[in-house]
Each structure stands twice: as C-alpha cells, then as structure tokens.
N, C-alpha and C positions, 0 to 999 in steps of 0.2 A: 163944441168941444166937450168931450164926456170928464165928467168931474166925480174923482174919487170921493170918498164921505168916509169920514172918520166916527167911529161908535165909543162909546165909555164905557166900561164895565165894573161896576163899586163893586168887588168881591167880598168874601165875610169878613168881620171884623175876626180873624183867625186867634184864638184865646187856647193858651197852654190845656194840654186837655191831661195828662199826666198827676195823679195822684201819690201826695203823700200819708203816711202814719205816725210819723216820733217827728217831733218840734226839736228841731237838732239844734235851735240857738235861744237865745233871751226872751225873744221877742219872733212872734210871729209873723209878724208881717209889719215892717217899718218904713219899707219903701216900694214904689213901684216905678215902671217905668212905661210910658206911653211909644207907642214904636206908628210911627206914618211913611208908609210909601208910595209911589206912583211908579208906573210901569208902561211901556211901552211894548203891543206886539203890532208883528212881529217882530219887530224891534225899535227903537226910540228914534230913529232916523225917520223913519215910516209914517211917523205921526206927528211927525216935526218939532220935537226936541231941541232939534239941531239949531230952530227956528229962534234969533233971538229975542223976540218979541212974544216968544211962548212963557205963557206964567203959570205957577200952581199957587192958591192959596185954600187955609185952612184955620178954621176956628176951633177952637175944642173945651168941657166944660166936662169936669169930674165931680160928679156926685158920692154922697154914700151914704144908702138907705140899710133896710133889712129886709129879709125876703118876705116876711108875713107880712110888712105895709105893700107889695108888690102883689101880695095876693089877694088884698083885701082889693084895688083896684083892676085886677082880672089882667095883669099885665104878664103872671107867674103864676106855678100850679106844680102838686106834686101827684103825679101821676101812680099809679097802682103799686108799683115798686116803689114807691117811696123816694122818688130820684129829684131833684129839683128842678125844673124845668121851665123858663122863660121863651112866652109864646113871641114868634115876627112879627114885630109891629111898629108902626111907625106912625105913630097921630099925636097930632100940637096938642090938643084940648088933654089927653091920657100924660104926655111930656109934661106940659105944667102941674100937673098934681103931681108928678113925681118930684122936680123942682119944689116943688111947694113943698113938701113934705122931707125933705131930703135934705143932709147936709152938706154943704158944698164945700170940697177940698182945694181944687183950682180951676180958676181958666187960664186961658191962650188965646196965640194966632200966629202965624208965620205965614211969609208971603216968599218964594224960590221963584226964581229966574234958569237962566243958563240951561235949561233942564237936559242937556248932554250930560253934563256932570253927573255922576249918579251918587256924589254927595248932597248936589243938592234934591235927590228924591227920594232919599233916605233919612226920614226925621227923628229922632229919638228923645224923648224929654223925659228926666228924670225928676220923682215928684217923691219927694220928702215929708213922710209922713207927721201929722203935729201927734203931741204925745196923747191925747184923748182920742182920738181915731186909733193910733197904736193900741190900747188898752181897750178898744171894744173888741178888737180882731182878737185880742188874747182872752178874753173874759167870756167870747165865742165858742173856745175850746174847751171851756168849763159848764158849758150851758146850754144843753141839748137841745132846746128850740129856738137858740137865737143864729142869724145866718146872716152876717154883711155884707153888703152885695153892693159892688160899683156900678156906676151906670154914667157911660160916657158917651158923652153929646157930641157930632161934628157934625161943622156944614163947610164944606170944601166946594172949591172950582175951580177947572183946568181952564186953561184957551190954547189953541194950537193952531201951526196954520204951515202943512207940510208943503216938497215945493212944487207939488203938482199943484199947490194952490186951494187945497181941499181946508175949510175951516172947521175947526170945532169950539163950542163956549159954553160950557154947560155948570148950573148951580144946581149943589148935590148937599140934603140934609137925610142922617141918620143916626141911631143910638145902640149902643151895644149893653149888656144888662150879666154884669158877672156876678155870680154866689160862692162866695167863700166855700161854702160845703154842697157837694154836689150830690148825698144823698144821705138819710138818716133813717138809721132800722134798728132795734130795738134799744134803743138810747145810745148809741155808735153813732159816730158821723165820719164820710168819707171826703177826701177835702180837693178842691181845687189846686190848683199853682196857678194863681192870678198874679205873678209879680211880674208878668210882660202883660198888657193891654193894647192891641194891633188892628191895624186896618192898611189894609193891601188895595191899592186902587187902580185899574187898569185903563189904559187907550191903547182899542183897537181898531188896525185900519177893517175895513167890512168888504165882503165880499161882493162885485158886481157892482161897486156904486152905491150898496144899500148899506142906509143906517140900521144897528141894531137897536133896539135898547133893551136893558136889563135891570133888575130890580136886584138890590141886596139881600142877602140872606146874615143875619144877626145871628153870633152862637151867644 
C-alpha cells in the first residue's frame, strides 16, 4: 500500500519590519509579546490535526544582549550602508556564548493537543518587561552606539499521524536575533518595532509520497 509522507516546514521567525521616529509614550519599549503558530497545508485535516493523539510542543528562552557583543562573535555585522544585519545561523557552541554573555529575561514551554482547534496553534505569551531592561531600551535612544537586540531560543516538536496513516515526529531547534535599531548613519538611528516576536511553523503533506525537508530562514 503506497503511504503518503508528511514534510514540516519551520518558516521565518516573521519580526515586524515597519519603522518608527518620535517615541510617542513614557517608555519605549516595556513589553513585548512572543507569538507561536503551527499550520497545516493544505490544510490541518491533511496532516492529521484532526488526529487525537497529535501533539505540538515548544520550549522558548529570551535573552537580551547588544548588537556590538553579537559582532564581536561574528553572529552580526553592519554591512556598507550602515544597516544592522544578523547573519543565518544556527550553532550550539556560537548559542552558548551568546547565552553566556547575555541577559536573560524569560523562559517557557507549552505542550497543545486537540490540534483542530486553531486556538490551540495559536500561542501568544505576553512578556513584561523588569524596569532595568526598560531603561536600557530607553538610554538606547540617547546613545548612538548602543543597540539591544533580543535573541529568542525555541526548540519545538510536532507528531502527527493523518488517516491514511502517514506519520510524522520531528525535533526542531532555532534562534531569531532582533536589533532594536535597524540602521545608524551619521549619528541617527532608525528603529525596529520589535514588540511582536513570531515564528510560523508549517506541516505539509508532500507531493508523490516524498518527504521534503527545509531549513529555517532567521530575520
């Protein structure tokens, strides 16, 4: 019997890309918020959602360094324009020194079932800034070469098992590396909107029987 095969697709960690100029409240930046989904194509039936025995689970770990300790490690780079620019990568030994060097805000985990629901593959955790993390984000704006830059850890995994009986089980680690200021020219800085933090995770069913696989692309 010919057995369909189910692929996963970790899409980008998708990061507000939209720029502001005037600090329109107190405080620049006091809260953010982590946003996790999972997806189903061509659709969540397909891939066995419906499956009650299908799970998603997810770890997640917030850091926050500054972008010049990111360059001193070769993880970040400001390319010709002046733009701030965090290279793809994904390595444990390069991860620990940022870790090591870094302060950490929170971790997590959440484990979803039912995965029909599409509440439960829509995760959103709001992360309440402490007041010395506040006060670097604002002392940023005052201070031309300083850049605070999140860098969120997840290692997530699906299982699914649609009912042509096709399985999938797959363990997925990666990191996303956001910069408060996303470029600086001649003592100006132009800024992110980092207050959403996102990762979009897909299963899809594969054409012919064949597994795909895919590698994440980190903005």
């Amino acid at each position: 019997m010919n057995r369909k095969l189910l692929s996963i697709l970790f899409v980008p960690f998708l990061f507000a890309v939209s720029t502001f100029a005037q600090i329109t409240q107190e405080n620049l930046l006091d809260k953010v918020e982590l946003r996790f989904s999972l997806n189903g194509e061509p659709n969540p039936v397909d891939v066995g959602f419906d499956n009650p025995k299908s799970f998603w689970k997810l770890k997640y770990e917030l850091y926050l360094t500054d972008f010049a300790e990111l360059e001193k490690i070769g993880r970040c780079k400001k390319d010709e324009f002046l733009r701030h620019i965090c290279l793809l990568n994904y390595d444990k030994k390069l991860d620990k020194r940022i870790r090591k060097s870094s302060t950490k805000i929170t971790k997590g985990s959440f484990t979803r079932k039912s995965l029909l629901n599409e509440a439960n593959r829509e995760v959103i955790i709001p992360i309440n800034l402490q007041p010395n993390i506040v006060e670097i984000f604002n002392q940023a704006t005052k201070v031309y070469d300083k850049n605070p830059t999140f860098v969120l850890f997840v290692t997530t995994k699906a299982s699914t098992k649609n009912s042509a009986k096709a399985k999938f089980k797959k363990k997925y680690s990666t990191n996303g590396v956001n910069p408060l200021k996303s470029a600086t020219s001649n003592e100006t800085s132009e800024y992110w909107n980092i207050r959403n933090l996102s990762l979009n995770l897909t299963i899809t069913k594969g054409e012919n029987g064949q597994l795909k696989g895919f590698n994440s692309l980190i903005h």
